[in-house]
N, C-alpha and C positions, 0 to 999 in steps of 0.2 A: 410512705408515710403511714401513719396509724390511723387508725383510726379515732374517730370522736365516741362512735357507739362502745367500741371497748371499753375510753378511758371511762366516760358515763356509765357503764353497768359497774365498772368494777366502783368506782363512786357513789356509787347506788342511787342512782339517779334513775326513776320510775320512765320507760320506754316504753316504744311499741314492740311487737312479737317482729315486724318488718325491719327494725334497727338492729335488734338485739342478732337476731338471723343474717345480718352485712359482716362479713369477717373478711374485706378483702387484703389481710396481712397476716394470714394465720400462722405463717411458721414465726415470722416475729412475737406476735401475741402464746403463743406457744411457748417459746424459749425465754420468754416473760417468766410466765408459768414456772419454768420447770427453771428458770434460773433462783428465781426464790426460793423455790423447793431443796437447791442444792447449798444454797446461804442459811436458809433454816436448820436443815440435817449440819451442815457441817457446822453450827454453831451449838447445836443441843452436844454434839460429839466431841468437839472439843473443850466444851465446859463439863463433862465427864472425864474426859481422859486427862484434861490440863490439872486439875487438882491432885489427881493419882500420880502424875509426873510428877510437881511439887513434891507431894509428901514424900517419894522416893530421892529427892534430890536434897529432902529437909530444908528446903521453902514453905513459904507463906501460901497455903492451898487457896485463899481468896484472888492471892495475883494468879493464878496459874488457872482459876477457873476464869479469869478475864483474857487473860493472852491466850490460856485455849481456845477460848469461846470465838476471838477475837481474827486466830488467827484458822480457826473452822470456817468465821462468817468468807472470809478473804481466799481461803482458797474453795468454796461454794460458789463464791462469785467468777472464779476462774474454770471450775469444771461447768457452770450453767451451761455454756455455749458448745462445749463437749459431749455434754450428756446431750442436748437438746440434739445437733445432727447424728449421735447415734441412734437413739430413739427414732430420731427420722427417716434414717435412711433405709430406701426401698419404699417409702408410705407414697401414697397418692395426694393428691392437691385435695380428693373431697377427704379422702381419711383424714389427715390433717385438720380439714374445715370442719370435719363432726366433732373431732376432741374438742376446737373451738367451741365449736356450740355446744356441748355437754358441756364445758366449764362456766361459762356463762350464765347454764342455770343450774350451776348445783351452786343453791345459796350458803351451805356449806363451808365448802372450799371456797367460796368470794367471801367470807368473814373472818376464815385465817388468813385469808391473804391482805383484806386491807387491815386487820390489826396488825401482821406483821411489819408493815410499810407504816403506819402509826406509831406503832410502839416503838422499833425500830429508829424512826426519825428523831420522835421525841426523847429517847433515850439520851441518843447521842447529841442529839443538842444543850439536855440537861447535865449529862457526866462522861462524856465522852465513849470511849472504850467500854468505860464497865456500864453504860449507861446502854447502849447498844447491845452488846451482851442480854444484859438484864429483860431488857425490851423483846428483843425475840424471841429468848426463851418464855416469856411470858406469855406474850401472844402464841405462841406453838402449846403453850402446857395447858394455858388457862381459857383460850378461847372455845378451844371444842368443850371441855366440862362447863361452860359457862350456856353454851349453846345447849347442851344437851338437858343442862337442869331449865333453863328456859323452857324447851320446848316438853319438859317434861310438866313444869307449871303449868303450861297452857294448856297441853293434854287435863289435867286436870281440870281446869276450870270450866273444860268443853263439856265435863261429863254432869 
C-alpha cells in the first residue's frame, strides 16, 4: 500500500523532515514518477510528430496534433512500468529509497508533476482528448518558465 506521506508531499501538504523521509513503497512511488514522465514525453512527441503526419497525409494538422498527442499519452502510459523495471534493475532497496527522497524534495519536479496531474485531469474532463493533450503539454512547457520567472521575481525582491 502507498503511502499517506507520499500522496501528502506530492499534495503539498506542509510535513515533518520524519514523514517526508518514510518511503516504505519506493519502487511503486518511483514507477509513479517515471510513469508520468513517460505520458509527458510521449505526449509532447506525439503532438509533434502527429501534425507532421497530417500535413504529409493532407489532414487537418489540429486533429493529428490531438491523436498524436493522445496516442503518445497512451503509449507513455504503457512503457511507464517498462522503463520503471529497467532503470531498476540491479539497484538496491536504499538506492531506490534515495531517488525517493531526492524527489520528494526537489520542489521542482513536485510542481511539474502535480500540474501535470491537474492539468491533465482538468483537460480532459473539459474536452476530452484534445483537452488532455492541451493540458499536459501545458503543464510540461509552462510550468517550469512559470517557475523559473517566479523564482526569478523573488530573487529580486530579496535584493
Amino acid at each position: 500500500r502507498m503511502s499517506s506521506f507520499w500522496f501528502k508531499n506530492f499534495a503539498g501538504v506542509k510535513q515533518s523532515d520524519a514523514d517526508i523521509a518514510s518511503v516504505p513503497n519506493g519502487l511503486t512511488e518511483l514507477g509513479i514518477h517515471i510513469t508520468c514522465k513517460t505520458i509527458q514525453v510521449g505526449t509532447v512527441l506525439g503532438s509533434v510528430i502527429g501534425p507532421m503526419v497530417a500535413l504529409v497525409r493532407k489532414t487537418c494538422p489540429k486533429t493529428g496534433l490531438i491523436k498524436g498527442g493522445t496516442r503518445g499519452a497512451a503509449i507513455g502510459a504503457l512503457l511507464g512500468p517498462v522503463v520503471t523495471v529497467a532503470t531498476t534493475r540491479g539497484k538496491t532497496e536504499p538506492e531506490i529509497y534515495d531517488r525517493c527522497f531526492r524527489l520528494r524534495h526537489n520542489q521542482g519536479q513536485l510542481w511539474v508533476d502535480r500540474s501535470f496531474v491537474v492539468a491533465a485531469t482538468m483537460g480532459f474532463l473539459a474536452a476530452g482528448s484534445a483537452g488532455l493533450v492541451a493540458g499536459i503539454n501545458g503543464a510540461v512547457i509552462v510550468t517550469p518558465l512559470g517557475r523559473a520567472a517566479w523564482k526569478k521575481l523573488a530573487g529580486a525582491e530579496d535584493k
